[in-house]
N, C-alpha and C positions, 0 to 999 in steps of 0.2 A: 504494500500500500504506500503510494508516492501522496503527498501535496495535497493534504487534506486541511484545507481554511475552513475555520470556524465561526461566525460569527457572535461570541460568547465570551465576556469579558471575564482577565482572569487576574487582574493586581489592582490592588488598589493605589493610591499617589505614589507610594514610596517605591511602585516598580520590583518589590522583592517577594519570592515567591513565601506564602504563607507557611507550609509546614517546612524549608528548608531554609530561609531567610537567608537566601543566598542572593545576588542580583543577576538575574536570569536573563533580562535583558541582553546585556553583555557576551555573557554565557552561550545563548544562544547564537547570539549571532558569529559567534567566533566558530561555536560547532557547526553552524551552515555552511562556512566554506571550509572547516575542514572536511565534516560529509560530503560535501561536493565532491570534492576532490581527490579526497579518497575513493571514494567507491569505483570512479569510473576508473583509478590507477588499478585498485586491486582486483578489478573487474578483470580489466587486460590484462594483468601479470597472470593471473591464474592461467590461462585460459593459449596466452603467445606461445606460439610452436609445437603447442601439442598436440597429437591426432584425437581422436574421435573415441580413442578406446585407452586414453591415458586421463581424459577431460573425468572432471566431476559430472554429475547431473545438477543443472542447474534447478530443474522442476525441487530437488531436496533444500539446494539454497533457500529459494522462496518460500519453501515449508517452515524450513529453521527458522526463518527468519521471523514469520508471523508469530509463530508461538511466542518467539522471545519478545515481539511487539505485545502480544497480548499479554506476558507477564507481567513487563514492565508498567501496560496501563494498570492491571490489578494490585501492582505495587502501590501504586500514587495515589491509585483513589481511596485505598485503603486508611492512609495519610490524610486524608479528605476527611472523613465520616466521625462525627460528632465522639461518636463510641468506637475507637479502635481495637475492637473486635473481632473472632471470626463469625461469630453470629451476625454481625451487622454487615458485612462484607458480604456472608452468604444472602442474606435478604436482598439487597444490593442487587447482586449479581445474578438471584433467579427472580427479581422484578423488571432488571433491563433487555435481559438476555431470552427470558421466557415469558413474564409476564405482559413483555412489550412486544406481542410477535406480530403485529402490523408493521409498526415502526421497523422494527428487525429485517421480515418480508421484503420489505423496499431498500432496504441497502445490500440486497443483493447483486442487485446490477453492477454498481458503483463498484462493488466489489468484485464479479466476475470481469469488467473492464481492467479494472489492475491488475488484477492475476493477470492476464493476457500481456498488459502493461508491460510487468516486471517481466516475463520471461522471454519478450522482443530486447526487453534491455540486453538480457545476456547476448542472445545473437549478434548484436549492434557491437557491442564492444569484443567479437571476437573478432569481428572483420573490418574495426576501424582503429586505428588510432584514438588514445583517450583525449585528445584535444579535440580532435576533429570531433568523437562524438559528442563532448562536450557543450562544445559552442553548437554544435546542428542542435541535438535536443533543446537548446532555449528557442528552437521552433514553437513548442508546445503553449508557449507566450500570445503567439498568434492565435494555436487552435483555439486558445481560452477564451482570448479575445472576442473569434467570429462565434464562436458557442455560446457567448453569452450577450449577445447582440442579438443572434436567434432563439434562444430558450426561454432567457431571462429576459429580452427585451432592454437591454441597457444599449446607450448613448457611450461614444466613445470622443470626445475632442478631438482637435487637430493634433493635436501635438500627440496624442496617442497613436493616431493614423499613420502619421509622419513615421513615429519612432516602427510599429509594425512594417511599412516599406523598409526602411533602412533598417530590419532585422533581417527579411528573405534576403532583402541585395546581399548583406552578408554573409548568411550560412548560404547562399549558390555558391558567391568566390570560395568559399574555405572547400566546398563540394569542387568547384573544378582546378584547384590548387591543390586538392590531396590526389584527383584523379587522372596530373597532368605531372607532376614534381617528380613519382617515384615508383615502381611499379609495388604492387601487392606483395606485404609478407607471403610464405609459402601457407596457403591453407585460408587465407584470408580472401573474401570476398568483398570488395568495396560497395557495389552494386548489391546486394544482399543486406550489406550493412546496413549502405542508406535504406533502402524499403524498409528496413526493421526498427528504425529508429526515427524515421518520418511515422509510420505504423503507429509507432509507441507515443509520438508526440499526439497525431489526433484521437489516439483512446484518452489519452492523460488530460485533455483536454474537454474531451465529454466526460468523462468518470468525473471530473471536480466542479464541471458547472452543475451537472445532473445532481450531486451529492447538495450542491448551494442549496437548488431550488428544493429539494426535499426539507432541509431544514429551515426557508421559509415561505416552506407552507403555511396554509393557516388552518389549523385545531391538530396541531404538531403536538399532542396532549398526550400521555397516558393516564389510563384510568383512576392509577393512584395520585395523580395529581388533582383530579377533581371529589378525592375523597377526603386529599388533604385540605381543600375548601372548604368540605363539610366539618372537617373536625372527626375524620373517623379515621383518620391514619396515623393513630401518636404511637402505635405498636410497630409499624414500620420502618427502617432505616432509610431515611431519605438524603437523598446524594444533594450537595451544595450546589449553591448555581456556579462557584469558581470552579468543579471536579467535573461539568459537563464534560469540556475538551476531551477526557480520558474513558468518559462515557461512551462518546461516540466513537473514539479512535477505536474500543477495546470491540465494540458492536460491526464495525466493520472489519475488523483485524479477523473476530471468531469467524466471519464469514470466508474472509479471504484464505483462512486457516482452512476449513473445511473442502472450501471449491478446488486449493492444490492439493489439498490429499486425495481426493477422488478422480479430479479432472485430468491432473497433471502426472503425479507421483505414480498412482493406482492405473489410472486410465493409460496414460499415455507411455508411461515408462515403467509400466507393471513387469512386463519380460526381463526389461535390463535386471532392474530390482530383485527379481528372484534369482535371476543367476549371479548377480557380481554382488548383491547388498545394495543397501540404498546408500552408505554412508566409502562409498570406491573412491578413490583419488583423494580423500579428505587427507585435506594438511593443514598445519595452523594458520597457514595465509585465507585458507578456505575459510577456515573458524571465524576468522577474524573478518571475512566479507559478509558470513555471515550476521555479525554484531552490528558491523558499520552500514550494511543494507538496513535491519532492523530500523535503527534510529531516523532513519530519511525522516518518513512523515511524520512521526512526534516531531521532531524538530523544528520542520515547516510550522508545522500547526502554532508549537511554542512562540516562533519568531514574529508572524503576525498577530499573534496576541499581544505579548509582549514588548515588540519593538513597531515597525508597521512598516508599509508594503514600501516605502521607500528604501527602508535598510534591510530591509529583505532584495529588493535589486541592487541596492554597492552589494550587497554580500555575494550575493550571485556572480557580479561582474569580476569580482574581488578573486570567487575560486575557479574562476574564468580561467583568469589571467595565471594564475598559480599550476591548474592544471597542466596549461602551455608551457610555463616557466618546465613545471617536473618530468612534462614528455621530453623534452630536448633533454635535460639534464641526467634522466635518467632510461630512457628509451632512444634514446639515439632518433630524435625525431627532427626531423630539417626543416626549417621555416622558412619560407618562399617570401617575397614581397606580398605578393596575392593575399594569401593566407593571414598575413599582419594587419593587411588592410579590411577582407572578411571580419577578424576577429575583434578588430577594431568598431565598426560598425554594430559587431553583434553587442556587446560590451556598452558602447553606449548606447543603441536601441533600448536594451534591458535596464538601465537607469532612468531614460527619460520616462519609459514607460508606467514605469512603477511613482512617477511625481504627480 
């Protein structure tokens, strides 16, 4: 699960998070480009020069990954609730999760688009460069954009306009400056990659408008909320309005958790799995993509609550620019003029955009 915006306020003036009084503002935003950045390096280190029968199963990544996101949310919200508890956590948790199964029902989708999401990721980053993919996926800027011009009905400015031109001008250069500079690692498809990672930008782009407009809806209510107006829910554990964000992350995560264990893991790589294990090729660089995939979208979520959609794009631009620095430095990756000037363009498209 990638880039889940919330609209759910979570600090009050002093900007520090309530049960950890730490200043998360900051925090986060520093974690956003380092998740940026990371993910997409350790995406391709995993994955560069290996055949097909040396690779992990990415389908297991994405699995791992959710769980660990759903613990983490049931960590925090636990943190949250008046009585810290497991009584209260359990109430919690078989009132959002089950007693909420309308609500629940409908973040299915949202959910089966990121599952698809995340596993074009993998593709994408075996056949591209982690700059290149980098900078192409803040495409998905655009899809949000036209998605929410059509779904939601939103007005965009000139200067958002503007900034959306000068993001394609740019991810095309970096597109025909990676497919004109250098020929394909061995195994890597360029042409593969882009489809995969254009692919993943317009799911990523439907999944987070379509999640918007569910959450404002209107009679967006569970039943226990209109008991707690009566006065008949004082036996209940009711979650704070600060602990939503972890509400919903954990509601879509169970989902997303489910649809790769069936879809992906069981369904689609149920043979591999029986003959090699599901857990083949795992090394701690593996582990460790596994943690830093995890964190993507709590992070997101965190940083536009917390900080807002301006510093959410420097920070974007920020592990931009970083990822490009760590391919050359560490990937023997060649920068073109072309390619400077695309990245250029994406980089500041993504700041104006976000003003």
């Amino acid at each position: 699960m990638t880039n889940v915006i919330l609209n759910i306020p979570l600090t009050g003036a002093t900007g520090v998070d309530a049960p950890t009084g730490l200043p998360v503002k900051q925090l986060s935003l520093m974690a956003l480009v380092f998740q940026n950045s990371a993910v997409t390096l350790i995406m391709r280190y995993t994955v560069a020069g290996l055949t097909k029968e040396e690779r992990y199963l990415p389908s297991m990544v994405v699995l791992l990954s959710e769980l660990l996101k759903s613990f983490v949310c049931v960590s925090i919200l636990a943190l949250y609730l008046p009585e810290r508890n497991f009584t209260s956590l359990r109430r919690v948790l078989y009132r959002e999760l089950i007693g909420n199964s309308r609500e629940m029902l409908k973040l299915s989708i949202p959910a089966l688009l990121y599952l698809i999401q995340n596993n074009l990721q993998f593709i994408a980053s075996s056949n591209l460069d982690p700059a290149t993919f980098q900078v192409t996926y803040q495409l998905k800027i655009l899809t949000t954009a036209l998605f929410s011009v059509m779904m939601l009905r939103k007005t965009l400015n000139p200067l958002k306009w503007m900034s959306l031109v000068m993001l394609t001008i740019g991810i095309g250069l970096v597109q025909v400056s990676t497919n004109t500079s250098s020929p394909a690692d061995e195994g890597q498809n360029n042409v593969q990659g882009l489809v995969a990672v254009l692919s993943a930008c317009i799911l990523s782009g439907l999944a987070g408008v379509y999640f918007e407009k569910l959450l404002k809806a209107p009679n967006n209510r569970s039943k226990l909320d209109d008991l707690q107006e009566k006065g008949k829910a004082n036996s209940i554990a009711l979650v704070p309005e600060d602990a939503q964000l972890w509400v919903r992350s954990l509601q879509l995560s169970v989902w997303s958790t489910f649809l790769a264990l069936f879809l992906t893991v069981i369904w689609k790589d149920g043979k591999e799995v029986l003959e090699y294990g599901p857990f083949r090729n795992f090394t701690p660089v593996v582990w460790l993509l596994v943690a830093v995939h995890a964190l993507g979208g709590i992070i997101v979520g965190i940083v536009v609550k917390y900080a807002d959609n301006i510093l959410k794009g420097f920070a974007t631009s920020v592990s931009i620019l970083l990822s490009t620095a760590l391919s050359v430095l560490l990937m023997n990756f060649a920068i073109t003029g072309v390619f400077l000037l695309g990245t250029s363009l994406v980089v500041a498209a993504t700041y104006l955009y976000s003003l």
